[in-house]
C-alpha positions, -999 to 999 in steps of 0.1 A, spaced: 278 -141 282 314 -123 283 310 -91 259 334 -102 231 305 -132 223 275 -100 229 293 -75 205 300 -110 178 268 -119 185 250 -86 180 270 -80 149 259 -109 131 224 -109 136 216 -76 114 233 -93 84 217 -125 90 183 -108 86 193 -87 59 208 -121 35 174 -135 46 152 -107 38 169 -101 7 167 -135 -7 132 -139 6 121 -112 -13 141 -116 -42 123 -148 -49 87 -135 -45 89 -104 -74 99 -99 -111 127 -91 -128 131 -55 -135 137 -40 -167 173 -38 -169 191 -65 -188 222 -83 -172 239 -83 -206 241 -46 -201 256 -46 -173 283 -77 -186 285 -53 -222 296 -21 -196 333 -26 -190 343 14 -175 325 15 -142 327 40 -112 321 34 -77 285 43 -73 276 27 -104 295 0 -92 278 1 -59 240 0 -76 249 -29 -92 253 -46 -68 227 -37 -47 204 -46 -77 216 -79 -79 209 -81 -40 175 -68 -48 146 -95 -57 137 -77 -87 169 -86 -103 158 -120 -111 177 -154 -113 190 -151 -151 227 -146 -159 231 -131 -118 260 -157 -114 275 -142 -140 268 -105 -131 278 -109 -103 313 -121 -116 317 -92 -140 310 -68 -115 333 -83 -90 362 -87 -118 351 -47 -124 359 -42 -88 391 -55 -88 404 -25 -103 401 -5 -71 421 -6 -41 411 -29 -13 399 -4 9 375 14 -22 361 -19 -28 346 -24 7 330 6 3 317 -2 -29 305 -32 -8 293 -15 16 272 13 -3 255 -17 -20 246 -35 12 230 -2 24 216 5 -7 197 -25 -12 189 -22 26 163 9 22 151 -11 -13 141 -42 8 122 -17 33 107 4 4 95 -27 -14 83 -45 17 64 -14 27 49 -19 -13 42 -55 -4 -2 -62 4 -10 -72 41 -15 -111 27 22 -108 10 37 -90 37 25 -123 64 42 -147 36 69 -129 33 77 -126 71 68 -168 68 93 -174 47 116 -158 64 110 -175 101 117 -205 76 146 -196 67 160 -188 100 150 -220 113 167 -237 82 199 -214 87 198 -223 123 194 -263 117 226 -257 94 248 -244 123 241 -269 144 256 -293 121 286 -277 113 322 -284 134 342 -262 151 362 -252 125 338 -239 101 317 -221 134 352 -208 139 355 -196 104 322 -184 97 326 -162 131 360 -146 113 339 -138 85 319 -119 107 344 -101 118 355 -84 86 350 -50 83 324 -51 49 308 -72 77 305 -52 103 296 -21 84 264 -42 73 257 -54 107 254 -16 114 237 -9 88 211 -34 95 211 -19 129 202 14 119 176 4 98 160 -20 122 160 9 147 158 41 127 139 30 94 114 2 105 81 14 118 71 -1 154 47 -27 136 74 -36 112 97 -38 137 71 -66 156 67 -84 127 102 -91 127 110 -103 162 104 -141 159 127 -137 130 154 -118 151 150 -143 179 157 -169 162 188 -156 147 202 -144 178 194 -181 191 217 -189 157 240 -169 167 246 -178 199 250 -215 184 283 -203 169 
């Protein structure tokens, strides 16, 4: 495997895993208290603020109702910063709802924890069925994507926490998952 594919390949496995955790989890938890049409009613935002609310939104407790359109407002809101401000913002909010996933999977029972890491080999073999039946050009785009520097950032964030964050057991729970996006990966 030349090292261009190893560092592509090894860059989009972390954010892979963290979409699938993230969505996992999302769907197995309750909405928390905060309403979206606060955040749509809020129209001056700052970074950080901008940042937690997005990472909410990545966060399962944020529940299904009005997040489309959260998550339009908020990008619309970001539009008023530079390029370069907005993939930090990005990038805060991927980190941020990074340690949450950890935190609340750390919350989770033993019994919710195994369906939890079930649902998520699922979902890798689902994400992996979908790549193979994609063409050339949409591998090829998809691997551009990956590329990007919000993307990369998360990679190394996921990194990070897979290494620094994740307990050895946590860690093992997670390795058919992580095989099977590598073998994903490596389909692209």
């Amino acid at each position: 495997m030349s090292h261009k594919y190893k560092v592509t390949l090894w860059t989009v496995l972390p954010v892979l895993i963290l979409l699938a955790v993230i969505c996992t989890v999302k769907m197995c938890n309750h909405a928390e208290p905060l309403s979206p049409q606060e955040i749509l009613a809020k129209q001056d935002w700052n970074q950080d603020e901008l940042a937690f609310a997005l990472a909410r939104n990545f966060k399962h407790q944020a529940g299904r109702e009005g997040r489309r359109e959260v998550l339009e407002h908020l990008q619309q809101q970001m539009q008023k910063f530079s390029a370069e401000d907005q993939d930090n913002i990005k990038i805060k909010a991927i980190t941020q709802a990074i340690d949450d996933s950890i935190q609340q999977y750390r919350a989770l029972k033993p019994e919710e924890k195994s369906k939890l890491v079930e649902a998520l080999q699922r979902r890798a073999e689902k994400n992996c069925e979908n790549v193979n039946k994609m063409n050339s050009q949409q591998r090829r785009q998809m691997r551009d994507g990956m590329n990007s520097k919000v993307a990369q950032a998360a990679a190394r964030a996921m990194q990070n926490a897979m290494v620094n964050k994740l307990s050895p057991d946590e860690r093992r729970d997670f390795v058919p998952i992580e095989k099977l996006w590598l073998n994903t990966i490596e389909r692209l």
